[in-house]
TORKE-30455 format. One record per residue (C-alpha): x, y, z. Coordinates in steps of 0.02 Angstrom, whole numbers, plus 50000, padded with zeros to 5 digits. Example, Ala and Ser with C-alpha at 12.3 -4.5 7.8 and 13.67 -1.06 7.14 Angstrom:
506154977550390 506844994750357 
//
This chain:
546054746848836 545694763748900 547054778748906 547704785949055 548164802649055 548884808749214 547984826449235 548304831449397 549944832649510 549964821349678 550994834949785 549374848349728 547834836249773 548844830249920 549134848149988 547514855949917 546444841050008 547244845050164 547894826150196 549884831450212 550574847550269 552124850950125 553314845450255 552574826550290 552504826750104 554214830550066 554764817650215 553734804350125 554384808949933 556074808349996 555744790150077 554664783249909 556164792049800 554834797849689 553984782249672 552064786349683 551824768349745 553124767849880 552214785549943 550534775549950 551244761750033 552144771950163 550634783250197 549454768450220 550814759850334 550854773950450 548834775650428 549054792750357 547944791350228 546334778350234 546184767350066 544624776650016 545514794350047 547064786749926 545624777549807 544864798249791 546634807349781 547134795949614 545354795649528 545724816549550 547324813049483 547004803849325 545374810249292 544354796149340 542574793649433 542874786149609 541624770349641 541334766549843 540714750449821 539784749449964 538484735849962 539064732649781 538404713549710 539154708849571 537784702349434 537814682549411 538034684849252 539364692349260 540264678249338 539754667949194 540824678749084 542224683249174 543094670249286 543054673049454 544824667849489 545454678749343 544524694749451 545064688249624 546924687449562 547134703249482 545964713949583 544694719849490 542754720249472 541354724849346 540144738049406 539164741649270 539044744249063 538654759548971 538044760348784 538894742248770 540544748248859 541044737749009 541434747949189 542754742949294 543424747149462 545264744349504 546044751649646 547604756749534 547294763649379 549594767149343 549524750349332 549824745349174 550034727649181 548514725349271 547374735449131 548394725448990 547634707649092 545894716649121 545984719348911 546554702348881 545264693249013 543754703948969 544154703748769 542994720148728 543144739248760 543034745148947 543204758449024 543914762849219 543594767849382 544524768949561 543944759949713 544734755149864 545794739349872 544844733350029 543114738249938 543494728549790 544064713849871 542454712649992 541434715749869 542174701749754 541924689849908 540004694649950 539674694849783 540564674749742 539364669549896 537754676549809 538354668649639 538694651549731 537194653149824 536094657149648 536994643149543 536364630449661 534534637349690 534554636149504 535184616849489 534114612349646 532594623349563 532824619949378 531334621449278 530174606749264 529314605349103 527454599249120 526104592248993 524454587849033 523024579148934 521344584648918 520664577049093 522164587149172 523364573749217 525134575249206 525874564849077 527534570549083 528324568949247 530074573049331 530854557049273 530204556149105 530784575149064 532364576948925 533684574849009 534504583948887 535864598048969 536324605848797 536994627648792 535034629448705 534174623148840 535094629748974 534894648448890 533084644248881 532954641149075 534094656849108 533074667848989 531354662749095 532164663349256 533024680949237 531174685849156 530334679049340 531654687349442 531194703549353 529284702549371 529164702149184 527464698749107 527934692748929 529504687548854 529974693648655 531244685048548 531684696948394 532704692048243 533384705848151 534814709148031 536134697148102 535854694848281 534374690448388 533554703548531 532904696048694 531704708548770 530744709148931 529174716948950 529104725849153 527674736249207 527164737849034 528674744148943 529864733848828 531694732048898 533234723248812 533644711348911 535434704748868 536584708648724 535734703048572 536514685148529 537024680848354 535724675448244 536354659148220 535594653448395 533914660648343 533294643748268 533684633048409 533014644248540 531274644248432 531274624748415 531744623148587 530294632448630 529074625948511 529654606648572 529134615248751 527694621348674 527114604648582 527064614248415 527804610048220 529694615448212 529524609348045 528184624847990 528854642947997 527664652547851 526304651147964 525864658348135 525784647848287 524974648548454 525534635048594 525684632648800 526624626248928 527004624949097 528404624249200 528484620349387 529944630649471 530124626549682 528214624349727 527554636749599 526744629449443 526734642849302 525984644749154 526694651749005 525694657848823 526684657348648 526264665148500 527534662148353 527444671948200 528394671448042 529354687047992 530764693647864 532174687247973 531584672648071 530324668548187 529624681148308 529254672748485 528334680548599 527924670948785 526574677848912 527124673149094 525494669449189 525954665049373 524664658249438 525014648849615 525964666249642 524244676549622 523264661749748 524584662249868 524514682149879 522554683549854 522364691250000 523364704449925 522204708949779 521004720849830 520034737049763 521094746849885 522794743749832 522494746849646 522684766749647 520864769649607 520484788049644 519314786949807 517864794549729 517904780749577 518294769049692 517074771549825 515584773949665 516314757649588 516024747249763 514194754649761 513984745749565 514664729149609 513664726949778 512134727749673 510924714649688 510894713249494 511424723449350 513094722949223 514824732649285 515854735149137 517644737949128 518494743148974 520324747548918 521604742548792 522454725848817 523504725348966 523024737249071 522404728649213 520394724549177 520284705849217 521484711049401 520134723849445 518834712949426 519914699049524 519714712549669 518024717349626 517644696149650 518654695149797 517524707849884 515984701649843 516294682949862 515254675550022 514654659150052 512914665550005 513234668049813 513794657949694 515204661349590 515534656449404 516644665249288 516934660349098 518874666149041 519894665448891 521334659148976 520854658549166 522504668749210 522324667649400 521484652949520 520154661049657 519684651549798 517954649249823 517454652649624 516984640749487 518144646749318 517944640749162 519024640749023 518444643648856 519154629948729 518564634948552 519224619248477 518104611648583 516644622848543 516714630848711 516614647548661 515934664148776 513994664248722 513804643548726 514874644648913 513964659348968 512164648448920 512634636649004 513104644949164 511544650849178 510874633849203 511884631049331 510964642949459 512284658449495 512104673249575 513554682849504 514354679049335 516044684549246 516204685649087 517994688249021 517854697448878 516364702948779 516894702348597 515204699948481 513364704348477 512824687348559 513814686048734 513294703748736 511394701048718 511554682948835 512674693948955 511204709548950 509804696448970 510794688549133 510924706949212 509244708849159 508624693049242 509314696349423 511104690949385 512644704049428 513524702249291 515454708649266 516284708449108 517794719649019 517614725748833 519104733248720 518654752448683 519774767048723 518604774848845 516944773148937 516044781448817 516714773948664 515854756548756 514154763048718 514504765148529 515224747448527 513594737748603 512404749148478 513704744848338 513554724848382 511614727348349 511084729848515 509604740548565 509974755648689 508504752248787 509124736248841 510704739448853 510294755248983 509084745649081 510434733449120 512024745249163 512764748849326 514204758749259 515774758249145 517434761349211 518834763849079 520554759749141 522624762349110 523904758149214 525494770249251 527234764749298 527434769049499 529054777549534 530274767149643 529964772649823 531904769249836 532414781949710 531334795149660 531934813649681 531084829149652 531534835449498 531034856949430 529994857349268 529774876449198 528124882149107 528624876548950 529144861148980 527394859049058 526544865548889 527574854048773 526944839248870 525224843448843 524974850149050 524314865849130 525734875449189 524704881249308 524184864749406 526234861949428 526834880949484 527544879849654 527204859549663 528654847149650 528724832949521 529784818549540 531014806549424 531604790549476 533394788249457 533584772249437 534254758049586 534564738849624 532784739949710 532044743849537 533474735549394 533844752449361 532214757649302 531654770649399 529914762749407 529424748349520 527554742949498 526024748449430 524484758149461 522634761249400 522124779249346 520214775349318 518754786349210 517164780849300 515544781749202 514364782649338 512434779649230 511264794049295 509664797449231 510124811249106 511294799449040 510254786249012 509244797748922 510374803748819 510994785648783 509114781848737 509234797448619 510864790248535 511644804548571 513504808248522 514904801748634 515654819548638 513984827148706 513974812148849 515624817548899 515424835448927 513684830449024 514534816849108 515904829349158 514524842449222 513864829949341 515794828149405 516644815549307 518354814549324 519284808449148 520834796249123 521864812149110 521484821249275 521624805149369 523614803749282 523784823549316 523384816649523 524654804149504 525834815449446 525344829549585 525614815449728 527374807949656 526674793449620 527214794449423 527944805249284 527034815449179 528004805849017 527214791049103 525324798449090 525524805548926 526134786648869 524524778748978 523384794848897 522984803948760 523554821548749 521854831848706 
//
């Protein structure tokens, strides 16, 4: 239980704020008889003093931060481990938690009873802040109606698990699902359902040295998600999941990979799991691929609203409107390759072409397009699905990844042949993607002759529109994070402060910032010439090239993003 030490005297905040002249105060100390509770109750009686003017005069007074509340939720969670009759009775509610320390706000922090109950209800280390009694209580109320109102979305919308054979058909339906309600499988269903709520894109469980981490991954950055559980739930969590999953529970020295799908409301979702042994347990990590939520806001996926800089982006539609030809994008895993070339579909797709991509998974359903999966079990694999697309008479063709030397050469003999071809390969940078197709044995010549361009690609956290301020950063600060001083002097950055729009992030979203590797004549030459990447840069940068770090440096310039966030997305050169 915290300590409150009275710092301040009520007759010198009273006085000092103005609110009583010394004779109303004397009158109403001689009426409370020194009783700092009978003076609050007389002044809000006679409507001296409001209850958020008393709420600020005794956080002053004991040294306390003063909390509004206004438009204050409290978390469901939190209702799930505090009683809500235990908070309604003795006035209190949790605001927040600091370095594991839970925040309260009371509206009487003298009260000593009421902090004892607070200790005894709460059971861990808290610390406190004033409110107003009217502010506490209304928020309390709105808050029980949003809890009540998301305890029965969740028991109307609870998870659905779904397994399909190989022809697609459900095999597990609503009525045949475990019926099984146990604290595992509920935590299960909470732990996806926050992760959704979020926007999360993968889900890690971590054992470590005694307790278990759940982590979310938002926008590209790792978040804990909860306080870490004790480790003795790790091993039902993991069998849960690998049941879910239709993997062994009986085999944890080897690694695992496994699916499923859950249908939540009228979204079907599909979820990736990769389990691998470690010193403490099994590591779990789940990739959230949504895809109904992608179809229903296709419309929504376009070149435009990726954050491409306009002279990439306008250069980039010129490639894929081609008549033939391969468009390459290329950048390390997540960072957005198979959405651009979603868009770059999306804008090309008329009744008068025909449509086939190959993908390893297919992560999002376009309307319109014939997707393949590749099944290596099966003996589907990239170069026998990409031969066989050919036979089936396309005009365009996406390939999902290029990974060895013969998708490349069947991918370089479809440009070659009057296909447009799109396709994404791993490399750090558009020219690095020219050492990796002469590496997998294939000849320059060809390689050239087919090539529309290469466009490397990172994405950068977007600061919360809600949020952001404009924050000073000297000279040095702009030299220790790799920038020119002189780009920022006299130009604002901003910082996102963190809000209930954004979790308390500061970042909301992502964006593109995009190196475009536009293939001119003199670099085709020099490609022939197997020159160095270095000495295709600097030409590439002569003709007006714009690299991955100037685009971030725009970003930054606009308030779009931090410069922590570019150097993270970038490398500092």
């Amino acid at each position: 239980m915290p300590t409150v030490i009275r710092q301040t005297a009520l007759a010198e905040i009273l006085l000092r704020r103005g609110l009583l002249t010394v004779e109303q105060f004397d009158t109403y100390r001689a009426e409370a008889q020194g009783s700092d509770r009978r003076l609050r109750a007389s002044l809000v009686r006679d409507q001296v003093l409001s209850e958020t003017a008393w709420a600020e005069v005794l956080a002053e007074q004991y040294g306390l931060p003063f909390e509004s509340l206004d438009g204050y939720r409290v978390e469901f969670e939190r209702f799930v481990a505090i009683p809500v009759e235990a908070m309604r009775q003795f006035g209190f509610v949790p605001v927040d938690e600091r370095e594991g320390i839970l925040v309260v706000a009371v509206a009487d922090p003298q009260d000593l009873r009421l902090l004892d109950h607070i200790d005894r209800i709460v059971g861990r280390e808290f610390h406190v802040v004033v409110a107003p009694k009217s502010a506490i209580a209304d928020s309390l109320q709105a808050s029980e109606r949003n809890a009540q109102m998301v305890a029965r979305v969740r028991d109307e919308f609870r998870p659905l698990l779904i397994r399909e054979n190989e022809q697609g058909e459900e095999v597990l339906s609503a009525d045949k699902i475990q019926k099984d309600q146990s604290p595992v499988v509920q935590l299960v269903d909470t732990i996806v359902l926050n992760a959704l709520q979020k926007r999360a894109s993968d889900i890690h469980l971590e054992p470590a040295d005694g307790v278990t981490e759940v982590k979310y991954r938002i926008d590209g950055v790792l978040y804990l998600a909860m306080e870490p559980l004790d480790l003795k739930f790790h091993n039902p969590l993991v069998s849960r999941i690998k049941v879910m999953s239709e993997l062994d529970i009986a085999e944890r020295r080897v690694p695992q990979d496994g699916r499923f799908k859950l249908r939540l409301e009228r979204r079907t979702i599909d979820f990736r799991v990769s389990v691998m042994p470690s010193v403490f347990g099994e590591s779990v990590v789940i990739r959230i691929l949504a895809k109904d939520e992608m179809t229903a806001g296709q419309r929504g996926i376009h070149l435009d609203g990726l954050g491409l800089r306009a002279d990439d982006l306008k250069r980039f539609r010129r490639a894929i409107t081609a008549s033939y030809g391969m468009v390459l994008v290329t950048g390390p895993t997540g960072s957005g390759k198979t959405t651009t070339l979603y868009a770059a579909l999306g804008e090309v797709n008329t009744k008068e072409d025909k449509i086939l991509t190959i993908e390893d998974p297919v992560e999002y359903q376009l309307k319109g397009i014939v997707q393949i999966p590749v099944n290596e079990k099966k003996g589907l694999t990239f170069a026998r699905g990409l031969r066989s697309i050919l036979r089936h008479d396309p005009d365009k063709i996406m390939v999902g990844e290029i990974r060895d030397a013969e998708t490349a050469q069947i991918a370089i003999q479809s440009a070659l042949t009057g296909h447009l071809v799109f396709s994404t390969v791993h490399a750090n940078n558009a020219f690095d993607v020219i050492g990796r197709f002469v590496n997998m044995g294939i000849e320059p010549y060809n390689f050239v002759a087919s090539l529309n361009c290469i466009m490397a690609q990172r994405l950068v956290r977007r600061l919360c529109e809600a949020c952001k301020v404009p924050v000073s950063v000297s000279p040095e600060q702009c030299e220790q994070l790799g920038f020119d001083p002189r780009l920022f002097a006299d130009r604002p950055v901003y910082e996102g402060k963190g809000c209930v729009e954004c979790h308390g992030l500061g970042f909301r979203g992502r964006h593109a910032i995009t190196e475009f590797l536009p293939v001119s004549d003199r670099i085709k030459d020099m490609i022939l010439e197997r020159r160095t990447p270095t000495e295709i840069r600097k030409t590439a940068t002569d003709e007006g090239m714009s690299t991955l770090r100037q685009a971030g440096v725009e970003k930054v310039l606009a308030g779009d993003t931090t410069m922590k966030e570019v150097n993270r997305a970038t490398f500092v050169g």
